[in-house]
C-alpha positions as CSV (number, residue, x, y, z in Angstrom):
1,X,81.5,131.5,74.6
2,X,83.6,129.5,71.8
3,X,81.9,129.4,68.7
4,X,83.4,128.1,64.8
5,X,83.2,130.9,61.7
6,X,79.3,131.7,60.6
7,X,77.5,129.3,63.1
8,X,74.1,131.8,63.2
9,X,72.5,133.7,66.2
10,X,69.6,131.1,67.3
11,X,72.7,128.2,67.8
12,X,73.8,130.4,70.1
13,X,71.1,131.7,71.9
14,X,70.1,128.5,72.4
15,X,73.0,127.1,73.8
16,X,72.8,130.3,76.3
17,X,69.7,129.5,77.1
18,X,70.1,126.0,77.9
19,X,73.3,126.9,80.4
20,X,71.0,129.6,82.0
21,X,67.8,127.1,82.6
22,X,70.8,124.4,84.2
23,X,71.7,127.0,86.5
24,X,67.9,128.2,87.1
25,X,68.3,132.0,85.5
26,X,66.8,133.7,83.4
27,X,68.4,136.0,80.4
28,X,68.2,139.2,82.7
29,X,71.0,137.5,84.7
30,X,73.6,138.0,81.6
31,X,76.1,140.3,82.2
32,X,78.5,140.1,79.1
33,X,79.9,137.5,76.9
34,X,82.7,137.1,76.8
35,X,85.3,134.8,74.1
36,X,88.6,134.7,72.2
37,X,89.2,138.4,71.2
38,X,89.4,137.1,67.2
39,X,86.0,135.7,67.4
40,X,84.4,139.2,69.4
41,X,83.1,140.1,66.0
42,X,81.5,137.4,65.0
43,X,78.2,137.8,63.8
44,X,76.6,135.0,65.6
45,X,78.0,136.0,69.0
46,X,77.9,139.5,68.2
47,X,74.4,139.0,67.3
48,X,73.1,137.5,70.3
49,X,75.1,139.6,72.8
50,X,72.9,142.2,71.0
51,X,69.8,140.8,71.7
52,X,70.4,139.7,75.0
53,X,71.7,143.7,75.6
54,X,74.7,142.9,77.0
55,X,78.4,143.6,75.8
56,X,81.0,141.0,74.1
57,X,84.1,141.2,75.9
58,X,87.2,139.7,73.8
59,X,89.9,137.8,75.7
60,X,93.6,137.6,74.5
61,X,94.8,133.9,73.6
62,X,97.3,134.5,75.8
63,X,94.9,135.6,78.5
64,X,92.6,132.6,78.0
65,X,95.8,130.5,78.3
66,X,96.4,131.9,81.9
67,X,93.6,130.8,83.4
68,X,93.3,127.5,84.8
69,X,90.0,125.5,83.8
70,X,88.5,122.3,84.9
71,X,87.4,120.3,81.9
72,X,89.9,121.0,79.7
73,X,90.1,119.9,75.3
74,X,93.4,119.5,73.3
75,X,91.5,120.8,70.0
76,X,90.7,124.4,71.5
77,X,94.0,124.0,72.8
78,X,95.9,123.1,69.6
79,X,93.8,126.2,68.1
80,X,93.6,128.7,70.5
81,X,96.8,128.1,73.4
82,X,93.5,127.8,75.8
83,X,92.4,124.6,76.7
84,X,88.6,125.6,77.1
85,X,87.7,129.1,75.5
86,X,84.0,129.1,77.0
87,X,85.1,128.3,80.3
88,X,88.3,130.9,80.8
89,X,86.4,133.5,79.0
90,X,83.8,132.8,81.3
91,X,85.6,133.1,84.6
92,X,87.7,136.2,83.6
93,X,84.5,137.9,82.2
94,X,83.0,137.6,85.3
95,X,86.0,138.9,86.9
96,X,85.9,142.1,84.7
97,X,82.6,142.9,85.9
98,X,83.4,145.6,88.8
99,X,80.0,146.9,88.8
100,X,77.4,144.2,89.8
101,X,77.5,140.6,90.7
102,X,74.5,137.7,90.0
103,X,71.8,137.4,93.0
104,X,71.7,133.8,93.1
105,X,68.0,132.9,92.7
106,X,67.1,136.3,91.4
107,X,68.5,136.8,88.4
108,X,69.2,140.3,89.0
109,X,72.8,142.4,89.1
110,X,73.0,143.6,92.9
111,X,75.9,146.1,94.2
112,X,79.0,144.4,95.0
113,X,80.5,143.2,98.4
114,X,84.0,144.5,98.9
115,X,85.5,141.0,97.2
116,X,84.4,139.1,95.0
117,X,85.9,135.5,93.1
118,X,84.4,134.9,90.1
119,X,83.1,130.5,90.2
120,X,82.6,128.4,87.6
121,X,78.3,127.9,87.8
122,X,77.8,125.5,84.8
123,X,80.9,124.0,83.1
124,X,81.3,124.0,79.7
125,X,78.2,122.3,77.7
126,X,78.4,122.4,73.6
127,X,76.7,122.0,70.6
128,X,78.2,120.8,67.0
129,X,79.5,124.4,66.8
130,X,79.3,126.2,70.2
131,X,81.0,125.8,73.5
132,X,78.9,127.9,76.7
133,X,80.2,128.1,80.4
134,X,78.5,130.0,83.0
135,X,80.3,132.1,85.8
136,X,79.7,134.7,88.3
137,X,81.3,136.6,90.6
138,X,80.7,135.4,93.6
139,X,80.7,137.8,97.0
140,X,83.5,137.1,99.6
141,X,82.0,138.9,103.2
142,X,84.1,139.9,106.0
143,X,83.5,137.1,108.0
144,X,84.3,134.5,105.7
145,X,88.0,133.2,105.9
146,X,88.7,132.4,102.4
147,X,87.6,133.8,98.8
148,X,84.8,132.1,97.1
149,X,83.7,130.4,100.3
150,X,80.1,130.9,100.0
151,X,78.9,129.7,103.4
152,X,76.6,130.9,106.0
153,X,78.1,132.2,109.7
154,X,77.9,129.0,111.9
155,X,74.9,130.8,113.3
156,X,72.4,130.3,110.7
157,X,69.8,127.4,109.9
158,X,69.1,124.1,111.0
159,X,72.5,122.2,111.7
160,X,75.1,124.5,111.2
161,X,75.5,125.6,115.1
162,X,75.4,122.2,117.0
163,X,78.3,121.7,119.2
164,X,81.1,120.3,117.3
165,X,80.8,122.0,114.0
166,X,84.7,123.0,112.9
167,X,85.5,127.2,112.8
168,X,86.6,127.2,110.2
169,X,85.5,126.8,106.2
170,X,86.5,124.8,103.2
171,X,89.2,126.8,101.0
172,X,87.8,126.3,97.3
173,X,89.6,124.8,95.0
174,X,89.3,124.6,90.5
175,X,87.9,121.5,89.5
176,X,89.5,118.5,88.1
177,X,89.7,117.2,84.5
178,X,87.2,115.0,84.5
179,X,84.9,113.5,82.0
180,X,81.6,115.3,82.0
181,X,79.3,113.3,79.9
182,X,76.2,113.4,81.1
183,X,74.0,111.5,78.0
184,X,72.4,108.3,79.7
185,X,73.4,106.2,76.9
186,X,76.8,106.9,77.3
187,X,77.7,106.0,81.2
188,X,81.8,106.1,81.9
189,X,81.7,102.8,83.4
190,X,85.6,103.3,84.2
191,X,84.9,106.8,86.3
192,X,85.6,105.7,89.7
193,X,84.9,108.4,93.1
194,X,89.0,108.8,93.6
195,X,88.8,110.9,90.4
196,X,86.8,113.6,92.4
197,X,89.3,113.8,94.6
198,X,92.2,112.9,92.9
199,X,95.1,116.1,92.7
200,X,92.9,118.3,94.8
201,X,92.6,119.6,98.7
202,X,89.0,118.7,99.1
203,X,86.5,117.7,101.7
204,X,85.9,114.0,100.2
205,X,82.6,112.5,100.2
206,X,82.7,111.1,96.6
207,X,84.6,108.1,97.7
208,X,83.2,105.2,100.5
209,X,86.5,104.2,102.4
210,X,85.5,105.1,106.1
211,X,88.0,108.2,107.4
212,X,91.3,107.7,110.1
213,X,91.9,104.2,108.4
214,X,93.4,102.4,108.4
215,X,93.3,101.8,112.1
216,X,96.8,102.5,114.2
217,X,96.7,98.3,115.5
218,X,96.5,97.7,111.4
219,X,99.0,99.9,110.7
220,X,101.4,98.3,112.7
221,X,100.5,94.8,111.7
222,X,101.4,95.7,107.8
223,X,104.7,97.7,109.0
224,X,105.8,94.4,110.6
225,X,105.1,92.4,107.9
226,X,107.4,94.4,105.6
227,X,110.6,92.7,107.1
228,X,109.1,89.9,105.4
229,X,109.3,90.7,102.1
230,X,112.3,88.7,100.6
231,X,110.5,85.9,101.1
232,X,108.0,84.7,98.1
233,X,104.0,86.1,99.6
234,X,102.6,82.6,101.1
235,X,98.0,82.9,101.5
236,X,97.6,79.7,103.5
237,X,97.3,81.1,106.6
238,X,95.3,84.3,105.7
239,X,93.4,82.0,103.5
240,X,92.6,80.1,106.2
241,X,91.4,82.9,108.6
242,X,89.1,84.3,106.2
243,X,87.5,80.6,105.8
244,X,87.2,80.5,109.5
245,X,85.7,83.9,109.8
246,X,82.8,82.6,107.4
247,X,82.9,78.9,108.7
248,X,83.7,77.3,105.5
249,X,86.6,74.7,104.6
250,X,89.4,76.9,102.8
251,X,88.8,75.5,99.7
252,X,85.9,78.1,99.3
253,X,88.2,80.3,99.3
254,X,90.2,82.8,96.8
255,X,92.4,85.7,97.9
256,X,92.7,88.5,95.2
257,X,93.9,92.2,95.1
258,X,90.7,93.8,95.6
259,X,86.9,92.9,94.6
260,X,88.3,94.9,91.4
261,X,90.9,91.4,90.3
262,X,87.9,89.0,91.6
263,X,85.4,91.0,88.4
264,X,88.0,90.2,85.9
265,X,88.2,86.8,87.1
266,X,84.9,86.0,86.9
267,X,84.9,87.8,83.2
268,X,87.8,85.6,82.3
269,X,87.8,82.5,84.0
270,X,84.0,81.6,83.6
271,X,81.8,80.6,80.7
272,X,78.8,82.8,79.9
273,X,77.1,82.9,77.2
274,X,74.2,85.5,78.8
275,X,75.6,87.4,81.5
276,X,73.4,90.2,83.2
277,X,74.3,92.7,85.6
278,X,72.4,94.6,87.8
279,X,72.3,98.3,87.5
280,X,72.7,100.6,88.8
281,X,75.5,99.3,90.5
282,X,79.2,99.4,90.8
283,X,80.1,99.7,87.3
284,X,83.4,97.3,87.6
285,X,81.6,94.3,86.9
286,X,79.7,95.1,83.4
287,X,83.4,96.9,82.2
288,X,85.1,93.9,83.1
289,X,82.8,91.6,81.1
290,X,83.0,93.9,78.3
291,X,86.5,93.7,78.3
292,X,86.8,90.2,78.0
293,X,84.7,90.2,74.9
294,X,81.0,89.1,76.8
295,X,78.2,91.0,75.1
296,X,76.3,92.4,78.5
297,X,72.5,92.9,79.3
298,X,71.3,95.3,82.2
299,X,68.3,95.2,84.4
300,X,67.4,98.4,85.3
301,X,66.4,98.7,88.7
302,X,63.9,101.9,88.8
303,X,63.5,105.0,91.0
304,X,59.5,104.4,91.3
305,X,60.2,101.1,93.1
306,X,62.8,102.2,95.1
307,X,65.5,100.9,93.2
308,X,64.4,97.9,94.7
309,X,65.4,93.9,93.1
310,X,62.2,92.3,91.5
311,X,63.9,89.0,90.4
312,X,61.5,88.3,88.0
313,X,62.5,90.8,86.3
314,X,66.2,89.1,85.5
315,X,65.7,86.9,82.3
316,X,65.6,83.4,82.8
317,X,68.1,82.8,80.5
318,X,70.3,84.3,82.1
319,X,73.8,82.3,82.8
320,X,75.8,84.8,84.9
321,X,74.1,87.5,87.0
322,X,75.5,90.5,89.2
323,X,74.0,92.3,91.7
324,X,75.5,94.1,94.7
325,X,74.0,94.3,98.3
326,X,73.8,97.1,99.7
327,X,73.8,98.2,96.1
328,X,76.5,100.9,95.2
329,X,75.5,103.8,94.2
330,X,71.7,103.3,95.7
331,X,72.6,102.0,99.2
332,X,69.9,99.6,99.0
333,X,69.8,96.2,101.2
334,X,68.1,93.6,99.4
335,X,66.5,91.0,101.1
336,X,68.5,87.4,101.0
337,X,65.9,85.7,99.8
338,X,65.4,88.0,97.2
339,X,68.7,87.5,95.6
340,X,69.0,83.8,96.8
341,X,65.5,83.6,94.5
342,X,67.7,84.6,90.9
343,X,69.5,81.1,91.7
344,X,69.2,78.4,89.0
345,X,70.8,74.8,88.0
346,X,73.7,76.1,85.5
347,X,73.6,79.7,86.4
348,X,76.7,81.7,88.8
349,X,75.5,84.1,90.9
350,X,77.8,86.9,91.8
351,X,76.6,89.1,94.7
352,X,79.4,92.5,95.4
353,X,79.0,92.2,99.5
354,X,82.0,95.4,99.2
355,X,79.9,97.0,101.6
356,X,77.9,94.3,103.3
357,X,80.3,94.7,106.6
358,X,79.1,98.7,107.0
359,X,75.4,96.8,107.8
360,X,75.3,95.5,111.6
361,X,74.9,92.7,111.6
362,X,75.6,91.9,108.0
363,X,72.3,90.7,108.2
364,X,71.0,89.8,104.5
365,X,74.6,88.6,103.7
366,X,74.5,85.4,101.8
367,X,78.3,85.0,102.9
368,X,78.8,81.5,104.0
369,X,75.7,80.0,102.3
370,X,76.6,76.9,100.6
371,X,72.9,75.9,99.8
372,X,72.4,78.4,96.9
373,X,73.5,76.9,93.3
374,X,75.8,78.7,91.9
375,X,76.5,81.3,94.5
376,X,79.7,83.8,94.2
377,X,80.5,86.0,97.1
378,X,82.7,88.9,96.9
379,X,84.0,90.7,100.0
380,X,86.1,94.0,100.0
381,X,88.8,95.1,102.9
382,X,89.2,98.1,101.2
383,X,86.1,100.4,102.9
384,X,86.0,99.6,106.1
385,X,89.4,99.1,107.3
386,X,91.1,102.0,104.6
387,X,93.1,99.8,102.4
388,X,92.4,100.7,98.9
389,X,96.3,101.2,98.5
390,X,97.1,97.9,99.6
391,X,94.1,95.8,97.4
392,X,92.8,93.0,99.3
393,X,89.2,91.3,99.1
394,X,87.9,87.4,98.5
395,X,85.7,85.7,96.5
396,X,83.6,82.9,98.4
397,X,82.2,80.3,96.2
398,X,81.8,76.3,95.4
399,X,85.0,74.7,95.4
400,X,85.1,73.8,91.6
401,X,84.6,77.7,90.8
402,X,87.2,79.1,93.4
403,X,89.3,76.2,91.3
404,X,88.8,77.9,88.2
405,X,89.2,81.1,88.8
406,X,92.5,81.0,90.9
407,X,94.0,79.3,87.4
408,X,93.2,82.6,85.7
409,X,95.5,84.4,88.6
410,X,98.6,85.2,88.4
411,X,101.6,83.6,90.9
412,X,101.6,85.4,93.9
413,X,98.5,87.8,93.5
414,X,98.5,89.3,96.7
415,X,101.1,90.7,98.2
416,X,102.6,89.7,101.9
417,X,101.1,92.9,103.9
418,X,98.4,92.4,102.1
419,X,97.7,89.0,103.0
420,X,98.5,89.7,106.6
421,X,96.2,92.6,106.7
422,X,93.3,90.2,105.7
423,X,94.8,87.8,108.3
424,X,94.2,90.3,111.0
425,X,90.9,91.9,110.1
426,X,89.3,88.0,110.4
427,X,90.5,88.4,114.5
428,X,87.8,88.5,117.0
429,X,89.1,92.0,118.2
430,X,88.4,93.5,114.2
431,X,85.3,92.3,113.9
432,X,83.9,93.2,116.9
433,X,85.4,96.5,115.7
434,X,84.0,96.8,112.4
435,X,80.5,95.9,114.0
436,X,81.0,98.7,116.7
437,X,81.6,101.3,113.0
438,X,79.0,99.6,111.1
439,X,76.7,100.9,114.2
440,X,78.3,104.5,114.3
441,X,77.9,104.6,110.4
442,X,74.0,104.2,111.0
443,X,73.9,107.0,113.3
444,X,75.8,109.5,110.9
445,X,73.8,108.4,107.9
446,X,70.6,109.2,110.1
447,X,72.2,112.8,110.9
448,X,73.1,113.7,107.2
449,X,69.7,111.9,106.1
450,X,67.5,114.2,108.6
451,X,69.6,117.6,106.9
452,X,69.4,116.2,103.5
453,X,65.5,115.9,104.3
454,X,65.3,119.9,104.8
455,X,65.9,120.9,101.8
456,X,62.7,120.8,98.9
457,X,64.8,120.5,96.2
458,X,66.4,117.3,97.3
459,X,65.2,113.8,97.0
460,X,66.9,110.7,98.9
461,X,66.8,107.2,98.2
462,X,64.6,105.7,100.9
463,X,65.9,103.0,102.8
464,X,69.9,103.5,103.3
465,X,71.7,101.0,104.4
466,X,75.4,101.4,103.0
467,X,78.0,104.3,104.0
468,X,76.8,106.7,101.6
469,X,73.7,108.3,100.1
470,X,72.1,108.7,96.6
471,X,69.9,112.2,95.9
472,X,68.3,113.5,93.2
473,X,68.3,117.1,92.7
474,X,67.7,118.6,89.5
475,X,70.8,120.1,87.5
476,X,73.0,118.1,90.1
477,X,75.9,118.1,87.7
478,X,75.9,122.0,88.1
479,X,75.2,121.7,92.2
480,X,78.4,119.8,92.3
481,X,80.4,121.8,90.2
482,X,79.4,124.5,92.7
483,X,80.0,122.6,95.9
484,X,83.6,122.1,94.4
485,X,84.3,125.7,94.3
486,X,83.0,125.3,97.7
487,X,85.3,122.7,98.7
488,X,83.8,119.7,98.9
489,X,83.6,116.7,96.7
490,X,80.8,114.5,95.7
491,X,80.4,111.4,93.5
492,X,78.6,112.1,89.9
493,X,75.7,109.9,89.3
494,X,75.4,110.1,85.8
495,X,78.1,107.6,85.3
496,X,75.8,104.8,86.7
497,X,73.7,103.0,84.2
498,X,70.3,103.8,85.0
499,X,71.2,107.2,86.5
500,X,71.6,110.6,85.0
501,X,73.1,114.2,85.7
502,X,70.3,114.3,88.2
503,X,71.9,112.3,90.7
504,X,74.6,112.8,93.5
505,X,76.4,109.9,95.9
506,X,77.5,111.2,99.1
507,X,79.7,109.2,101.3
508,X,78.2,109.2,105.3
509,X,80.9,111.4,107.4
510,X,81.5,112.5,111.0
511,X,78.9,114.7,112.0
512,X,80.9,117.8,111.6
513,X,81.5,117.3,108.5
514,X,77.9,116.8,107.5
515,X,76.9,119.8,109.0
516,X,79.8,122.0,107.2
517,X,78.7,119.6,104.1
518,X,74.8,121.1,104.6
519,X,75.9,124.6,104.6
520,X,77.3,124.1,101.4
521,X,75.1,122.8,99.6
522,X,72.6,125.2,100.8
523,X,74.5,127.7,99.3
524,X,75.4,125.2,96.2
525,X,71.3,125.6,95.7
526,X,71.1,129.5,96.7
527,X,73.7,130.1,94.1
528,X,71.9,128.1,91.1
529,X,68.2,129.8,91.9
């Protein structure tokens, strides 16, 4: 607990309360409270340690101080030398408790295993005077090989002993400073899945770029092109490729660093006086519009329909729409015609096709179409071939647009191994090989969807198409704190407009992966009741 001088009793029961529902106890479950040893005698923490029957244990600053914590604040910090007071008095509370650890789902103190770790359950949530955290301690069994690892022996449940499953278990790791808002009405469109991951040793399925890529052939082809690089980077020829590839004359054709440099482009480059984007989606688009001053509308596509395009439901005066396919976060495949159907005389039309080349057959790609008004294509290298380092994609649209747009870029936008990495991933040989992972992708989703499917508490998106996989599950932001200490990384939903806390991305994996993944979380859900 952190709490300011004379906030009263019911703020902070209530705030306990709350943190107990997210994690699915009851009060029964406290143990102590514990908080900055100057605030122990505070009457509103004193008050309701009291009647929750429980002790208040008072932390040093310098103790707090020692202890690293995930979603750290530079006014406790400035205060206190402790960057979050709820969350390190949380975790070394639960460390000073010797005598009895939390049975997840029962609420009730059991005798303790031989270890124990004490893991962050719920991260800090506040009030206007009150800061709560969570923690256990969590028990570490003989046969697990590393503290905190809270999963089951190979042996149990419905996945967990196919052939193929790795010995050996995630280490778990603290969790990153990140931005944990989790109101609807205030979405981090600039949160991005590399921040799950970013500075930490974990299994990563919060970001989409497909695993052992880029591809050794690739590889080589961008180390050769780095003896090169004296010369000024020249597109022509990798422009060309990609025109081929799509069977359109070059001049419907714009090279940029990523799908990411093609959104501000569009923001920049083209009149709109009512743009729209389609959420949820990739949040790029609407951030890069707001940026460049447009005032931004939103669709929301809705959970009851499958999160499924209605184009009727666009406004008709709309001037600039956005819509991906397959959606990110959803994974949903519109139909063509649906999205060929938002077309109109004076209005672009800018379908994200990032992950359009994870579908075999790309089928529902309106790549290549030059018979819908309006139409804007963009196309990523970055998942399939593992290139987000090197930033390459392409917009595909009328020749007056690609026009405009490429005088809003820079000289020499894309670098040389860049451009020669787009070069060879039009080649017979990569597509043929991207069609051959697109297939394999299909499989794996089918594996994780078929484990995902055994749990009650979870609830899929029907209908995947992409590389990944959205799931409600109530309290997910707490599940995925959890499957962090756990060691394994999944993308937040709540950062999606028309998604809350409730909702989880998971990137499709190899198939041992999934089934350590599954194990996790089924112990992600034990541990939360």
């Amino acid at each position: 607990m952190g709490a300011r001088s004379g906030v009263p009793v019911d703020e902070v029961l209530a705030l306990v309360d709350a943190v107990l529902r997210e994690a699915g106890l009851s009060r029964t479950a406290v143990r102590s409270l514990g908080t900055l040893d100057a605030r122990a005698a505070e009457p509103g923490i004193a008050g309701a340690a009291a009647l929750l029957g429980v002790p208040v244990r008072g932390f040093a600053a310098e103790e707090l101080a020692a202890v690293s914590v995930p979603h750290p604040s530079a006014r406790p910090l400035a205060a206190t030398g402790t960057a979050s007071v709820a969350e390190a008095a949380a975790l070394l509370a639960a460390d000073a408790e010797p005598s009895a650890v939390v049975a997840p789902g029962m609420g009730e103190p059991v005798a303790p295993p031989a270890r124990a770790r004490a893991v962050l359950l719920v991260p800090k949530r506040k009030t206007r005077r009150v800061t709560c955290a969570l923690a256990a301690s969590v028990p570490v069994r003989s046969h697990e090989d590393a503290p905190g690892a809270r999963l089951l022996p190979r042996t149990h449940g419905y996945i967990a002993g196919e052939p193929g499953s790795p010995p050996t278990i995630p280490t778990p790791h603290t969790t990153a400073a990140m931005d944990m808002h989790t109101h609807t009405d205030a979405h981090d469109l600039r949160h991005h899945g590399d921040a799950e991951v970013r500075d930490e040793k974990l299994i990563d399925l919060a970001v989409n770029v497909r695993t052992d890529t880029p591809p050794d052939w690739l590889r080589r082809r961008i180390a050769d092109s780095l003896t090169g690089l004296a010369a000024y980077p020249d597109g022509r020829v990798a422009r060309a490729a990609v025109a081929e590839r799509h069977d359109l004359p070059p001049n419907r054709v714009l090279l940029t660093a990523g799908a990411a440099e093609a959104f501000v482009l569009l923001a920049r480059a083209l009149p709109a006086r009512r743009p729209v984007v389609v959420h949820p989606q990739f949040t790029e688009p609407e951030a890069a519009l707001r940026d460049a001053g447009h005032a931004v509308d939103r669709v929301l596509l809705r959970e009851e329909d499958g999160f499924r395009l209605d184009p009727a439901a666009v406004p008709e005066d709309a001037d600039l729409v956005v819509i991906g396919n397959p959606t990110n976060p959803t994974s949903v495949l519109h139909p063509a015609a649906s999205i060929a159907a938002l077309a109109r005389p004076g209005r672009t039309l800018v379908v994200d096709e990032a992950f359009m080349d994870a579908v075999p057959g790309e089928r529902e790609s309106l790549a290549g179409r030059t018979d819908v008004p309006g139409l804007v294509v963009l196309r990523s290298l970055t998942k399939t071939w593992g290139l987000a380092g090197l930033r390459i994609g392409y917009v595909l649209a009328a020749p007056g647009t690609i026009a405009d747009l490429e005088r809003a870029q820079p000289l020499w936008p894309v670098s040389t191994p860049a451009l020669v990495a787009a070069e060879a991933c039009m080649s017979r040989a990569a597509l043929a090989e991207a069609e051959h992972a697109a297939h394999r992708i299909g499989v794996e989703r089918a594996h994780l969807l078929a484990g995902l499917a055994e749990f009650d508490e979870v609830r899929t998106v029907a209908g995947a198409e992409g590389p990944f996989v959205l799931v409600r599950i109530d309290g997910a932001d707490a599940v995925r704190e959890r499957l962090r200490s756990l060691g394994f990384a999944a993308r937040r939903g709540d950062t999606f407009p028309g998604l809350d806390r409730n909702w989880l991305r998971l990137a499709v994996r190899d198939r041992a992966t999934t089934n350590r993944f599954l194990q996790a979380l089924d112990q992600a859900l034990l541990m939360g009741g």
